[in-house]
N, C-alpha and C positions, 0 to 999 in steps of 0.2 A: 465571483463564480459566474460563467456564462449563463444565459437564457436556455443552450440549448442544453445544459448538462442538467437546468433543475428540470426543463421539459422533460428529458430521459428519464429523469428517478422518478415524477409524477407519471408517467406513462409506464413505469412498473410498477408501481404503488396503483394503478387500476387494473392493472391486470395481476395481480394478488401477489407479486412475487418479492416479497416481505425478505425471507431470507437474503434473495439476491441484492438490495439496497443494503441489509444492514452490512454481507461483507464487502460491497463498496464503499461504505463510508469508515465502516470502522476501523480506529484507528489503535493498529498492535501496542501503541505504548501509553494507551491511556490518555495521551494528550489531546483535547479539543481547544486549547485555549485558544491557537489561530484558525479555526474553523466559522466561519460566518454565520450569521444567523440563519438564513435561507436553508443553509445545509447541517447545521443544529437539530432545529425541531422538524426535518423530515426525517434525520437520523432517531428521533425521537416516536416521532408514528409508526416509524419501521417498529422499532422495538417493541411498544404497544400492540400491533396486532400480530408478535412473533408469540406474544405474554397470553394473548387469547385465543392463538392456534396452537402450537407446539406445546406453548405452556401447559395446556391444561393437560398433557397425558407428564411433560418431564418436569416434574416440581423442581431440580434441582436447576436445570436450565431458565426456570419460571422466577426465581428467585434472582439467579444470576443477573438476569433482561433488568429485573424492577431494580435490581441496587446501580446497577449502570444507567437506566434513563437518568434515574431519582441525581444520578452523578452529575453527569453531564448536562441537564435541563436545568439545575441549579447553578451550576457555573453560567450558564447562558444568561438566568437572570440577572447573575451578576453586573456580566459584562454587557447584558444590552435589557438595563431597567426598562427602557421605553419600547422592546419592543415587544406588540402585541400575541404573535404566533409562539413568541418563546414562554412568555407569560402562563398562556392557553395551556400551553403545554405540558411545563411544570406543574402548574393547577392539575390537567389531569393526571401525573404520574404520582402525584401527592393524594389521589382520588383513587388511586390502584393500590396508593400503599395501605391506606384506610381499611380495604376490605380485608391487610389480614390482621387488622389489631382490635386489640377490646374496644367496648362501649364506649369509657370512658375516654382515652385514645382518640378515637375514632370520630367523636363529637369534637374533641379541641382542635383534630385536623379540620375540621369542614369550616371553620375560620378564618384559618390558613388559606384553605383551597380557595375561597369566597376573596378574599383582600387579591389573591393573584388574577381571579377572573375578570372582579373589579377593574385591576390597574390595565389589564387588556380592552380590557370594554371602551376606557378613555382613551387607550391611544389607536381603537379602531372598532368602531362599534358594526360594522357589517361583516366581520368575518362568522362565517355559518356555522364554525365548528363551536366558538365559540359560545355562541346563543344556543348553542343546542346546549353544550356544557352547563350555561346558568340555569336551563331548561332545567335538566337533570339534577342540579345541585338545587332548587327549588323542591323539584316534584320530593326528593329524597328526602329534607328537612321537615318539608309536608306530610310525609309518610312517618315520620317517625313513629315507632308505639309508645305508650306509656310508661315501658320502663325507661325507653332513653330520654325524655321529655323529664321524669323525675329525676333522672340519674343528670341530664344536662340543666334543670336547676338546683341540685345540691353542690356543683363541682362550679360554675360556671353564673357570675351576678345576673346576666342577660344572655339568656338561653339563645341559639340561632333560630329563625322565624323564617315565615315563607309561609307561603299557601299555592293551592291546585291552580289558582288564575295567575299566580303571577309565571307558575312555569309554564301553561299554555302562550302566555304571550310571549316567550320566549322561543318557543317549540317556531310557533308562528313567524314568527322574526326571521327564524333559519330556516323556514320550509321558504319564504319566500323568494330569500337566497339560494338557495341549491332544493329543488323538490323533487329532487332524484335520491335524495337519502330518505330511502324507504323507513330505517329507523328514526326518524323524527316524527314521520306520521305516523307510524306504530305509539310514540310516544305522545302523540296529539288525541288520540285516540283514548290513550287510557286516562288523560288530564279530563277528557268529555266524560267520560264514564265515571270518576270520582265526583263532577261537577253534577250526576244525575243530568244528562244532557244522551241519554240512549241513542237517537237516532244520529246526533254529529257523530257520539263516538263510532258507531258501525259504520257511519260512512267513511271516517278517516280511517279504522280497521280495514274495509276491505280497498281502499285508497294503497294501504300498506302493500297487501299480499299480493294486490295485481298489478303492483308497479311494474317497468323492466328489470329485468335480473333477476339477483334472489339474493336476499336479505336474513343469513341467521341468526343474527339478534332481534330482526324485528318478528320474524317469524315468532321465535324463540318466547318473545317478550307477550304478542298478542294470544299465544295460545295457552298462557298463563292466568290469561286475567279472562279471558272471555271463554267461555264454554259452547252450549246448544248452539246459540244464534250463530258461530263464524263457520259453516259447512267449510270454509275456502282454508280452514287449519289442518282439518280432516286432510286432505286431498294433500297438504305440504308436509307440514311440522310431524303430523302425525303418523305418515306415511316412510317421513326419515326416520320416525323411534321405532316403528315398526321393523323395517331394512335391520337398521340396529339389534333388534332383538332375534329378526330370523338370522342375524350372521353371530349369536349368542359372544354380542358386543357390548355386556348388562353391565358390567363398571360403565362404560361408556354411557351407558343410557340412564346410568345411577348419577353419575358428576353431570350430566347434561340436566338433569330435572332438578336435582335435590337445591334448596335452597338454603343457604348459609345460616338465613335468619329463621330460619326454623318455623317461618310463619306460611302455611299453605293455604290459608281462608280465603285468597282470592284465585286459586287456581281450579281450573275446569276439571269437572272429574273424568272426562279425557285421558286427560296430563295425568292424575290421582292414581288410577287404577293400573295404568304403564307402569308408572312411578313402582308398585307395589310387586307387580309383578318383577320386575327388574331386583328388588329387593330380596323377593324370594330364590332367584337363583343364584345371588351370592350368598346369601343362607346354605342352599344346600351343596354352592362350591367352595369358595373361599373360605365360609364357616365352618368346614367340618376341621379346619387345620387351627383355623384362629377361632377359639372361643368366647375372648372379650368384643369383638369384631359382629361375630354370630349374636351377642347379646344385643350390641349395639344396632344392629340391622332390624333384629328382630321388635326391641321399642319403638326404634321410628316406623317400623312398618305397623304397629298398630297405634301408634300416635297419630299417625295419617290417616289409616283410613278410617277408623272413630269418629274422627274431624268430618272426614267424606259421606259418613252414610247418615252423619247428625247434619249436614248440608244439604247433602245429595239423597233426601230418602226413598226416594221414587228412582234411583237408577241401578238398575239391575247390575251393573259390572261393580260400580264401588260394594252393594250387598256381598257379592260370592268374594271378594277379595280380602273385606272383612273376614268374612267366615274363613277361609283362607289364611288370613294371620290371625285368627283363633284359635285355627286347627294348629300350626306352630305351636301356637302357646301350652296347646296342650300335652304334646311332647314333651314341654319341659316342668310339666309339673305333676304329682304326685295323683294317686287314683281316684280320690274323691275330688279332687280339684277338677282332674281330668272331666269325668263323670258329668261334672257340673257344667263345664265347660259345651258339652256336648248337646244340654239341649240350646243354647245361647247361637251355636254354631247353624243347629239345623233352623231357628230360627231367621237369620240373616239369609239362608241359602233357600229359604222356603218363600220368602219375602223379595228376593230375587229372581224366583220362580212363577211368580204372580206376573210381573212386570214382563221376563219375557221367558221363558220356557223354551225357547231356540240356541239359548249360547253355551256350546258344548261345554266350554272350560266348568260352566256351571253343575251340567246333566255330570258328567264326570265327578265331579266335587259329591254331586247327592249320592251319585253310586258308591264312591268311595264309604260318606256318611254311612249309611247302612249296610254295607258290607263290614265294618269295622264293629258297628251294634252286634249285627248276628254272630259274630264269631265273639262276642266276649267271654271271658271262661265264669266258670263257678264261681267264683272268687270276688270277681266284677260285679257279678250280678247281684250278689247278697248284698256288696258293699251301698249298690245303687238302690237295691230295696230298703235298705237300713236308713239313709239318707235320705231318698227323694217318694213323694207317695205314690209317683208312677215312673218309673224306671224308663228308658229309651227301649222303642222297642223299635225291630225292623228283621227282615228276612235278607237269605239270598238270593229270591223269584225278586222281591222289590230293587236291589242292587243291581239285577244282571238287565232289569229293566229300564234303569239308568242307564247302565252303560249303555245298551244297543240305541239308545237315543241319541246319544253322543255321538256315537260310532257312527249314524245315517246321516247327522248334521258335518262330522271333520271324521272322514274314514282313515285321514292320513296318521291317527294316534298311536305310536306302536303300544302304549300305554293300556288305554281302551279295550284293544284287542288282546292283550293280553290278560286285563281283568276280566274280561268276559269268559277267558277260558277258564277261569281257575272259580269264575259262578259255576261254572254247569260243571267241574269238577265236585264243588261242593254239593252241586245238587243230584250228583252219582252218575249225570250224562258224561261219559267217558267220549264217546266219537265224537259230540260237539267241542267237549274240553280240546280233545286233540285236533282237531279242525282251527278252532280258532287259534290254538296256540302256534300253529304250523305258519296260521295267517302272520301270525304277529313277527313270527322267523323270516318269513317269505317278504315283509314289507321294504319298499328302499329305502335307505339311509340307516341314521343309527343313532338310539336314542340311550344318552349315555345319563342322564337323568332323570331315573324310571326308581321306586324304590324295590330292592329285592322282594320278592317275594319266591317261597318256597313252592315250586310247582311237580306236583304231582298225577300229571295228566296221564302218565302210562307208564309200564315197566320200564323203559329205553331210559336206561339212565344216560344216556350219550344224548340222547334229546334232550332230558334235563338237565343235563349239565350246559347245554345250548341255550337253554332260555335262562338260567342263571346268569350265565357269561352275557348275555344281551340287558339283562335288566340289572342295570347297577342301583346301587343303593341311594334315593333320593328321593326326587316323584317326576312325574309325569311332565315332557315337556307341553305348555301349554300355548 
């Protein structure tokens, strides 16, 4: 195969054009057996970052990619044991298969993947992709938890090993090589930071983010592990989940944070409180149709952020988000549960309120809180005298008080304004009730997850039937 033809597919493969390589190389009948190695495992990268572009929305395409590398990289080994890139390669499509099998599984690959890295290592030890890979297959053996460390010495005589220094020297190795793969110093960074070594690892951190270009796996990676200190996440990583969540993109921004391994204890409550939010509005979309779905959103959403405000207990967003999937929780359970639940809630929201008394999604939340008090019926009330020695108490002067806080902090709520009408409804001000409710009609755009609420601000039932039709059943976009 000429020089200039692998220049051309490396000079799409840098300028991101993943698809257009793979249908250049692929071949309609399956056969790669007379395909050279050169043009093996670039067919082989193609497919890799099709598995981490494309894939992540088309599972069924996602699948298709991993059985075809896994195809074809292995035939490569075959026919060319010696050589390094196909090795590499194979190794990592065997590292892709990993992540969708069990523990058990999963641990007897990364043996596999290690023997293949190995025999690449001897027959070319400066390839960068590579060292980055032992990089990685270190750090991850390193990481292991406790259940796979016990689970990899009952199945397994000599469990896999590795420690935090030996995958920095690796990282190092290939940052040498190529110091333009912003994800290696992302990953040099968090080797410094497990190492207790604070000031390398923020240097290689913000190394990462102000490289050239832009790197979403390093991004991706450093705004997980590092929290306060990286301002320079805020301004990227967090700035894309945001875009994300104003183009109500919340699967996206759900599969973009959620982590497989179920373990969040080293993630920034940045990332945490996104995380949750994101959670809640497939709750109140995708959950109203799927119920197992709804349940399951709804556990990880307080499996998190319990995690978050027992970590994070000085920060004001993971508090009100807690309180947030509490208030869920209370929804689905029965009245004294509920009851209960509610002083638990005003506690998080009131603790969050300390910290900062500016973030609207919060002043919303307390208004909500006490407007939901004051309106409880007879029935409620007894039950929470019967039970508790001081009942929840609250008005709708302390509600309507919340809200207008909120409402001066993000005027844009059509939410807000519409709870404030239906305060001065309850509180008998009709021309405020209708004032603000007019506002909430008048506002642009359209807020299709609001929960109903029954508004009786004036006779004009053609009005009310307008702000019914505007406020669908949910809650409040935040």
């Amino acid at each position: 195969m000429s020089n200039a033809f692998l220049k051309q597919i490396d000079e799409l493969s840098n300028s991101e054009k993943h698809q257009e390589i793979y249908d250049q190389l692929r071949r309609p009948d399956g056969n790669y057996s007379t395909m050279p190695p050169d043009i093996l495992w670039r067919f082989g990268r193609a497919i890799r970052f099709l598995i981490f572009t494309k894939g992540k929305e088309d599972k069924r395409s996602r699948k298709k990619w991993l059985e075809e590398g896994l195809s074809v990289m292995k035939m490569a080994v075959e026919k060319y044991p010696d050589n390094c890139y196909c090795n590499t390669w194979y190794g990592i499509f065997l590292s892709l298969e990993s992540l969708e099998l069990g523990p058990k599984r999963r641990i007897e690959l990364a043996y596999v993947i290690r023997e293949y890295f190995d025999k690449a290592y001897q027959a070319d030890s400066k390839y960068f992709v590579l060292l980055h890979c032992l990089g990685a297959w270190c750090y991850e053996i390193a990481h292991y938890s406790e259940f796979e460390r016990g689970l990899s010495a009952i199945f397994f005589t000599r469990p896999p090993e590795s420690s935090y220094d030996e995958a920095l020297r690796y990282y190092l190795e290939s940052y040498e090589l190529n110091p333009n793969y912003l994800y290696t110093s992302a990953r040099i960074a968090l080797c410094y930071d497990k190492l207790k070594n604070k000031e390398a690892a923020k240097k290689w951190a913000k190394k990462a983010l102000s490289g050239p270009g832009r790197d979403d796996e390093a991004i991706e990676t450093l705004s997980r592990y590092f929290g306060c200190e990286m301002n320079m996440i805020s301004d990227s990583y967090l700035s894309q989940i945001d875009e994300l969540y104003n183009a109500e993109r919340h699967q996206e921004v759900y599969d973009k944070l959620r982590r497989p391994d179920g373990n969040y204890s080293e993630v920034s409550p940045q990332i945490l409180w996104r995380f949750a939010r994101a959670i809640r509005y497939l709750i109140f979309t995708k959950g109203k149709e799927d119920k197992p779905a709804r349940k399951k959103w709804l556990e990880e959403g307080l499996s998190v952020m319990k995690m978050a405000v027992e970590k994070y207990p000085d920060d004001s967003y993971c508090n009100t988000w807690y309180g947030v999937m509490l208030s869920l929780e209370s929804v689905e359970r029965g009245k004294k549960r509920r009851i209960e639940l509610t002083y638990m809630i005003r506690e998080y929201f009131d603790k969050a309120y300390e910290i900062d008394s500016k973030y609207f999604v919060l002043l919303h939340c307390l208004g909500t809180w006490c407007f939901e008090i004051a309106r409880l019926n007879k029935l409620e009330r007894e039950i929470a005298s019967v039970f508790f020695a001081k009942p929840p108490e609250s008005s709708y002067d302390e509600a309507l008080r919340y809200f207008l806080e909120s409402y001066h902090v993000n005027p844009g709520l059509i939410f807000t304004s519409a709870r404030i009408a239906q305060c001065y409804d309850k509180l008998k001000n009709k021309e405020a009730a209708k004032k603000w409710a007019e506002r909430a009609l008048s506002k642009p755009g359209r807020d299709d997850e609001v929960i109903e609420v029954p508004f009786y601000i004036h006779n004009n039932a053609n009005h009310c039937a307008i702000l019914k039709n505007r406020l669908k059943k949910s809650v409040g976009k935040f």
